[in-house]
C-alpha distance (Angstrom), angle and dihedral (degrees) to the residues before:
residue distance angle dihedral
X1 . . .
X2 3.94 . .
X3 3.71 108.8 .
X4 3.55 121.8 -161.6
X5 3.95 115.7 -163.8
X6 4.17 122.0 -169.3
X7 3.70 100.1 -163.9
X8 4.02 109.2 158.8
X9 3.86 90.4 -171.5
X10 4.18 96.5 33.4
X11 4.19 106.7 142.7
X12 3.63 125.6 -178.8
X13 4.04 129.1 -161.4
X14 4.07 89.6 -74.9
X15 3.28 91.1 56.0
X16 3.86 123.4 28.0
X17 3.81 130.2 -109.1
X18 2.90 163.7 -9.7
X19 4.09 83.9 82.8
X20 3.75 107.5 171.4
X21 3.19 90.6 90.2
X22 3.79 92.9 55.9
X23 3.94 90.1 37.6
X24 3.70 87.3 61.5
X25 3.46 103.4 39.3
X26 3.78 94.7 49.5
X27 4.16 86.5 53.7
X28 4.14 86.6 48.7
X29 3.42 93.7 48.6
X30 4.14 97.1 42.5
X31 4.14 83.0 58.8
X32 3.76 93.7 51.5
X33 3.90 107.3 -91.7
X34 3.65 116.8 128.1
X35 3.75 108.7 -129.8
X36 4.12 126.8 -163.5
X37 3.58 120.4 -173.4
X38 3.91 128.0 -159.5
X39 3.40 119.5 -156.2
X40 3.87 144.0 153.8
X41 4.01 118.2 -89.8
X42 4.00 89.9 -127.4
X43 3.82 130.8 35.5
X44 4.09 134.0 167.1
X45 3.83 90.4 -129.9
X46 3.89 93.5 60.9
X47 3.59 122.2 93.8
X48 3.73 88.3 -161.1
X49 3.80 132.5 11.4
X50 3.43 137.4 -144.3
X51 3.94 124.8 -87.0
X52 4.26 95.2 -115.1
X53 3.70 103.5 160.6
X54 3.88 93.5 157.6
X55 4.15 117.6 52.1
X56 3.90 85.0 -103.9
X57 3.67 126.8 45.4
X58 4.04 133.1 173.8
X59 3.66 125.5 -147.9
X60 3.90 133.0 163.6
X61 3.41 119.2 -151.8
X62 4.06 117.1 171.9
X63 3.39 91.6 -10.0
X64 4.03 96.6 -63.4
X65 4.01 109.5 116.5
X66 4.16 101.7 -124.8
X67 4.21 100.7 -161.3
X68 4.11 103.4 -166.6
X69 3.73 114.2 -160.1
X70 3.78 109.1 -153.2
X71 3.86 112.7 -106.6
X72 3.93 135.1 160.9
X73 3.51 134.9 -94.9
X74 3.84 126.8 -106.6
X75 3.79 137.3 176.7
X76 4.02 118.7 -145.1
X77 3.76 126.7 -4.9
X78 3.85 104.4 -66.7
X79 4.05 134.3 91.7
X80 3.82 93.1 -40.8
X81 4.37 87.4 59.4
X82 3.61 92.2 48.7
X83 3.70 99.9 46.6
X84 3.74 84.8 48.5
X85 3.68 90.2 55.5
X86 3.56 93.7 40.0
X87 4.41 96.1 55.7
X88 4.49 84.7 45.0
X89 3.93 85.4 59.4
X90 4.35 98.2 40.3
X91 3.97 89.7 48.9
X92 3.84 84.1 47.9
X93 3.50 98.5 50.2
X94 3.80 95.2 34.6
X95 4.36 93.8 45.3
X96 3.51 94.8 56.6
X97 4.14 88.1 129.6
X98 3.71 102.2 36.2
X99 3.56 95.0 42.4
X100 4.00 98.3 42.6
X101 3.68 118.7 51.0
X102 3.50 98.6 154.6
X103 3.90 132.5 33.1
X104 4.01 122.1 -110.8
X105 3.52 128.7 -138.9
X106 4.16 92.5 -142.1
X107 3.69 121.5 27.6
X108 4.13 106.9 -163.0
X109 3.74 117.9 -167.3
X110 4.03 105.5 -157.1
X111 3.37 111.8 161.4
X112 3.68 116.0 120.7
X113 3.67 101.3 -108.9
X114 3.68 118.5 52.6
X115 3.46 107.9 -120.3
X116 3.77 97.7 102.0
X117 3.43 94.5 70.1
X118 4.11 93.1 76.0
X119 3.52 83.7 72.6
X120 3.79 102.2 39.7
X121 3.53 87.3 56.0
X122 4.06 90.9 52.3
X123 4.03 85.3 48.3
X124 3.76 95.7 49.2
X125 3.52 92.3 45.5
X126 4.21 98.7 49.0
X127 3.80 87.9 43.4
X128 4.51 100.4 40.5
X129 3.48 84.6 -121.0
X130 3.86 144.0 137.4
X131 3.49 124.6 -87.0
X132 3.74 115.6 -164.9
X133 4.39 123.5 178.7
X134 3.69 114.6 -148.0
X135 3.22 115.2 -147.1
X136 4.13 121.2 -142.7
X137 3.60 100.3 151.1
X138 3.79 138.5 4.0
X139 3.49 106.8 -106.8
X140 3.06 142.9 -146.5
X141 4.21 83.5 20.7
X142 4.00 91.6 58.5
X143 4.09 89.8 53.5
X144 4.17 89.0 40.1
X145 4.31 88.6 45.8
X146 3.67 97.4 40.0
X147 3.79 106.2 32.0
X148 3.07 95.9 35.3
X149 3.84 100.0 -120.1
X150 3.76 136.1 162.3
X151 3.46 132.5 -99.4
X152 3.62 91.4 -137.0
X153 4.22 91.9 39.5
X154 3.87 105.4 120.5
X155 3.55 97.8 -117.8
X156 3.72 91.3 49.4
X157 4.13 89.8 47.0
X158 3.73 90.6 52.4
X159 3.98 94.1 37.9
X160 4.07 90.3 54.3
X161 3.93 89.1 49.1
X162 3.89 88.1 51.7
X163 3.69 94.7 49.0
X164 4.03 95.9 47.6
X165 3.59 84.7 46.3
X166 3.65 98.4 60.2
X167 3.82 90.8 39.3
X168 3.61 85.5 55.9
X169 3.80 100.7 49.6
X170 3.58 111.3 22.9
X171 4.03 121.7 103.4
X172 3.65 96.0 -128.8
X173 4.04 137.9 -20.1
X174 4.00 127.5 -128.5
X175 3.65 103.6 -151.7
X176 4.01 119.2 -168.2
X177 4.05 75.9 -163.9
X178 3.86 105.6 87.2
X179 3.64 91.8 -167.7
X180 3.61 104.5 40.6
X181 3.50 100.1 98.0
X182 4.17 102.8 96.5
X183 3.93 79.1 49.3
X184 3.95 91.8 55.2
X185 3.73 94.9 39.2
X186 3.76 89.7 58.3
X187 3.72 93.4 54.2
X188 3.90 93.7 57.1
X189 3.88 97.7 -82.2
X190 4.20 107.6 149.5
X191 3.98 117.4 -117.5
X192 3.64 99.9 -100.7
X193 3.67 103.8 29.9
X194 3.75 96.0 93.6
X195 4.07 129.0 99.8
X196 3.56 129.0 169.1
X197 4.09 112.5 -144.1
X198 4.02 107.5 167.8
X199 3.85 127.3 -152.7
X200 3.52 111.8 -76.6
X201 3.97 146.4 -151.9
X202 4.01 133.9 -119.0
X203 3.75 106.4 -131.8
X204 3.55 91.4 -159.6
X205 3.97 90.6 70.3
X206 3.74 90.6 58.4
X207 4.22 86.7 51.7
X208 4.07 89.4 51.6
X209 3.73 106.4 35.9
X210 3.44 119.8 136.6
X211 3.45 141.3 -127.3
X212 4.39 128.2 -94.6
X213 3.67 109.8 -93.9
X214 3.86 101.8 -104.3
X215 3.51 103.0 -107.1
X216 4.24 89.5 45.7
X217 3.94 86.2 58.4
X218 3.89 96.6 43.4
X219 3.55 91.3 57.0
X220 3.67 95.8 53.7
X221 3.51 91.4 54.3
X222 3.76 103.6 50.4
X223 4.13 82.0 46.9
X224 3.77 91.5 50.6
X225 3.88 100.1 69.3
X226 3.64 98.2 163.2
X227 4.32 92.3 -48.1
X228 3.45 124.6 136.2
X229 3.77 109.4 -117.2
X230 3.65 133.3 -126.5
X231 3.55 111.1 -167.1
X232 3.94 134.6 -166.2
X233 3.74 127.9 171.8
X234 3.53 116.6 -178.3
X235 4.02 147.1 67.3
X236 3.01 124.0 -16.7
X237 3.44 108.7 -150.1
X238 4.16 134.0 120.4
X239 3.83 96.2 -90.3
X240 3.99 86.8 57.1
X241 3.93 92.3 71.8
X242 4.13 97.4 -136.9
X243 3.71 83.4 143.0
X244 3.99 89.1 81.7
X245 3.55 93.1 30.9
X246 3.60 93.0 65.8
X247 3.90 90.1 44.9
X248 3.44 85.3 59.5
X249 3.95 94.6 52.4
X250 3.79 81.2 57.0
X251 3.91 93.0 57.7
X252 3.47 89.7 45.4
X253 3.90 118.4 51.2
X254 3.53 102.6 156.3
X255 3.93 96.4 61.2
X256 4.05 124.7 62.9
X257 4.09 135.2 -115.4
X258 3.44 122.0 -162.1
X259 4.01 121.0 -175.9
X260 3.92 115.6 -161.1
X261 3.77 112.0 -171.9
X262 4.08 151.4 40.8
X263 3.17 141.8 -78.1
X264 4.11 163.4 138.0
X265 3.66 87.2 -89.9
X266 3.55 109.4 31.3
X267 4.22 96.5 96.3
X268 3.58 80.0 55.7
X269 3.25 100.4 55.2
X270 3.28 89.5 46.8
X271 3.24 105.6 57.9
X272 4.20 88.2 46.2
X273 4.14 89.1 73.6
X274 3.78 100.3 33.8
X275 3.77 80.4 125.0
X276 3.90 94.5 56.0
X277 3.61 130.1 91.5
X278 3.73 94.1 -171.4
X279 3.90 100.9 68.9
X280 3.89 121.5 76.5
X281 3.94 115.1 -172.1
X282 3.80 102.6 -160.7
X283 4.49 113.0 -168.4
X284 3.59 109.8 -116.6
X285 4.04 125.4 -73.4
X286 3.29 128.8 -153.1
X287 4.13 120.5 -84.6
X288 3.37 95.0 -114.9
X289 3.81 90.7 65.0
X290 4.13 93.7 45.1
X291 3.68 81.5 95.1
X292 3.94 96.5 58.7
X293 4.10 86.8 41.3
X294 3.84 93.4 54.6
X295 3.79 92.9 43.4
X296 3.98 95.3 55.3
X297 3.52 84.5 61.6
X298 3.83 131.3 94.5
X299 3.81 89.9 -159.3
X300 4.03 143.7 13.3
X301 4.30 129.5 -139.4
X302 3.23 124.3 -152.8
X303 3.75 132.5 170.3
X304 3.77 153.2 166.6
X305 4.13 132.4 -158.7
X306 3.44 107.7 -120.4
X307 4.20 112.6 -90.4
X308 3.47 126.9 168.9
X309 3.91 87.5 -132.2
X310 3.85 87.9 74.4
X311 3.87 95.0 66.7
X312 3.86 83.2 77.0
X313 4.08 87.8 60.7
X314 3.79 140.3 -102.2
X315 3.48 136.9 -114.3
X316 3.60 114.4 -172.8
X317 3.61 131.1 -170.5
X318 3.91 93.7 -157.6
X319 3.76 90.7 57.8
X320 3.93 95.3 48.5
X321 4.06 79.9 46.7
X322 3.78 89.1 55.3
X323 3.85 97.9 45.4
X324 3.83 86.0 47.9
X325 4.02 88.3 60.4
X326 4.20 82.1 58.2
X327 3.90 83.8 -124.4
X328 3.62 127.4 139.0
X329 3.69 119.3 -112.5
X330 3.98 138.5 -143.0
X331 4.17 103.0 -145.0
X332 3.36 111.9 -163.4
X333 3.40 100.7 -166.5
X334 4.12 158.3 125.6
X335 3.87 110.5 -168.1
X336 3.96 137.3 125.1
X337 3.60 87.4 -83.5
X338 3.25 150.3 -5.1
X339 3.79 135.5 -144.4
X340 3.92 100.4 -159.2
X341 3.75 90.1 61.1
X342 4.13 87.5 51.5
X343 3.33 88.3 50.9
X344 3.52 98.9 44.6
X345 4.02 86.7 -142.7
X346 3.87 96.9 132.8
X347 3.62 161.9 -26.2
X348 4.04 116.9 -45.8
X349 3.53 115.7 -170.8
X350 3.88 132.8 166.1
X351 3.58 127.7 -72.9
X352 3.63 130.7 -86.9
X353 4.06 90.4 6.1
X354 3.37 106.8 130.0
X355 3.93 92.7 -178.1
X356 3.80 92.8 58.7
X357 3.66 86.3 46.5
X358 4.15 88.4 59.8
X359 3.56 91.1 42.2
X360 3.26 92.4 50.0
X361 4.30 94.2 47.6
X362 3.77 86.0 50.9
X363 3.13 95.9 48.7
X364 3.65 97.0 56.3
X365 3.60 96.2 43.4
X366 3.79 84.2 50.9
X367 3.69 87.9 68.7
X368 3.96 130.1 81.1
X369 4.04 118.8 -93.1
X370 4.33 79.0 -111.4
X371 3.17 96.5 54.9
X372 4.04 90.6 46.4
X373 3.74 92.0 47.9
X374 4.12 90.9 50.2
X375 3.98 85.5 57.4
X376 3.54 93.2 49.1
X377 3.68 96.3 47.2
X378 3.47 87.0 50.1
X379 3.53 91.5 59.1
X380 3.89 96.3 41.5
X381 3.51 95.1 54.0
X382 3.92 93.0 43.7
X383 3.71 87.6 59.2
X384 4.01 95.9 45.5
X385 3.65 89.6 50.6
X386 3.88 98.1 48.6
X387 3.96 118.1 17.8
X388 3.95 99.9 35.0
X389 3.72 98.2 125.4
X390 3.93 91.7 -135.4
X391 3.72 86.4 66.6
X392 4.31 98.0 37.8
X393 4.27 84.6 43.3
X394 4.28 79.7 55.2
X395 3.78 91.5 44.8
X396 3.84 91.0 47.3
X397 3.88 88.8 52.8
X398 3.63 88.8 52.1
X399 4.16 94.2 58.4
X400 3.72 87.4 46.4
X401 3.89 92.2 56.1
X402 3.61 96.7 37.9
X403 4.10 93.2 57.1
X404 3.84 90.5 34.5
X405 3.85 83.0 60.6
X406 3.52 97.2 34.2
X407 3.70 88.7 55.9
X408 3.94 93.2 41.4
X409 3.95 85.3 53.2
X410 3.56 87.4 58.8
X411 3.48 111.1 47.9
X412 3.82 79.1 54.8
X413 3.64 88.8 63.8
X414 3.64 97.6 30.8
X415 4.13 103.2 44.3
X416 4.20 106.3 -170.8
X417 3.60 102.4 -93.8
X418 4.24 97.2 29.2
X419 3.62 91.8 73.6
């Protein structure tokens, strides 16, 4: 199969996040498929970005064939993002035959906005091929919910016509949402067409990890002193809800919170338990030794402000990071669903309630280290089982056959010119 991927934002191991797209591709192209993916020369989520001197550039990487199309740089989310946005999808439209020498049996349009998907309709159609929309966020309602946008804004007006558009005339949607599908169905998405695939993990980085830098793991010891250890590692932003986690730590002196990580609010929060000895803020370490962190711990936090986006579902990377570490987990959160109660590998609890979030600490430290290992194998095997991107990459291949044959069975029906 020749898979065709528009991912604006796509990153790779050279180059930093977002790596599903890689994740995937690599998987596709291990099993055979050749796998091209389009994406813009600069993005914010890179920590590097590829050299493109020239408005088209080539690059292999593992096999998958990355094509860059030059765009500009930007800083924040205002004129500079959307102009950005705005040259990836002109060189698209206007590179049709540079960029595509060959035709592809599945064109996916994956960046987060929909606006690709004009043009992976036009592709699918010249070539008889499939057209699937992947679907990262809900937009335009995640612009209008957290930016604070208006319906009738221009760039929401033209966004919502995008997205019912590619509900409308896509083959089938991948949806990181698991409970998006009313939602899609209401903007003109066909019974049928929808599949959830969630974000995923690389086993591989659990088998390589490294250790804590030295001085990172002598400090948790001499904090430990016989607590029981809540651990987070992450952003630390407003959406993260650390705000009630360190109410909690307040409610519960004799156990331990460590925070690894940056952030807009993290001098803040800082400052807001100067006067606690039971909360260690630790600078950020490298990914590779996340692992280690998680490990040291005898439990994991996680949790998410309140948003009405969340009633759609959640699929977060940190938690399937936490499960991996066979740790149990405090969720603090109110969503369409929620993976630690699937698992069974912890204690959810509502939002932005710091005294659930204590009871829910003591509670696990309460328990025997058996009965806190059980939960975290629980979780670990849960997220082997269902978000190791060998199997998702499998399940994707399985929505691309079944609307390449679903389409196939219909042009028998339907010859052009019988309609």
């Amino acid at each position: 199969m020749k898979i065709l991927c528009l991912n604006h934002y796509a990153g790779s191991p050279l180059h930093g996040m977002e790596f599903r797209p890689y994740h995937l591709a690599k998987e596709w192209v291990a099993t055979g498929h050749r796998v091209t993916i389009l994406a813009a020369s600069f993005s914010h989520l890179r920590h590097s970005q590829p050299i493109a001197n020239t408005a088209l550039t080539i690059e292999m990487i593992d096999g998958i064939r990355y094509v860059w199309l030059e765009t500009p740089q930007y800083d924040g989310n205002g004129s500079g993002r959307i102009r950005n946005m705005l040259t990836f999808l002109w060189r698209l439209r206007n590179f049709h035959n540079k960029i595509f020498d060959e035709e592809f049996d599945v064109v996916i349009a994956s960046s987060t906005y929909p606006y690709d998907n004009y043009i992976a309709a036009n592709l699918a159609r010249r070539w008889d091929s499939i057209h699937i929309y992947e679907v990262h966020d809900l937009w335009p309602l995640s612009p209008m919910e957290l930016g604070g946008y208006s319906k009738w804004h221009p760039f929401i007006v033209a966004t919502q016509a995008a997205e019912n558009y590619a509900y409308r005339h896509c083959d089938a949607v991948v949806s990181l949402l698991p409970a998006a599908k009313a939602y899609m169905e209401s903007h003109g998405l066909a019974p049928g067409k929808f599949h959830c695939l969630p974000n995923g993990i690389v086993l591989s980085d659990w088998e390589k990890g490294e250790d804590l830098p030295k001085a990172v793991a002598k400090a948790i010891e001499q904090f430990r002193e016989g607590r029981f250890l809540l651990g987070y590692a992450g952003g630390h932003g407003l959406s993260n809800a650390l705000d009630s986690l360190l109410l909690a730590a307040r409610q519960t002196p004799e156990c331990g919170f460590i925070l690894v990580g940056k952030g807009p609010e993290k001098e803040r929060l800082r400052v807001q338990v100067t006067d606690l000895d039971n909360v260690l803020f630790i600078e950020p370490i490298p990914k590779s030794c996340i692992p280690a962190f998680l490990q040291r711990m005898d439990a994991l936090y996680l949790g998410w402000n309140r948003s009405p986006l969340y009633q759609y579902g959640i699929s977060p990377n940190k938690l399937f990071d936490y499960m991996m570490s066979a740790k149990p987990v405090v969720h603090a959160v109110d969503a369409g669903n929620d993976p630690c109660v699937d698992a069974r590998c912890g204690i959810s609890v509502p939002p932005e309630d710091s005294e659930e979030i204590a009871a829910a600490v003591r509670r696990l430290a309460a328990m025997s280290p058996a009965e806190r290992e059980d939960m975290g194998k629980r979780g670990h095997d849960y997220v082997v089982a269902n978000h190791d991107y060998r199997v998702l990459a499998a399940r994707f291949v399985d929505v691309m056959q079944e609307a390449i044959d679903k389409k196939r069975s219909a042009s028998k029906r339907f010859p052009k010119g019988k309609e």
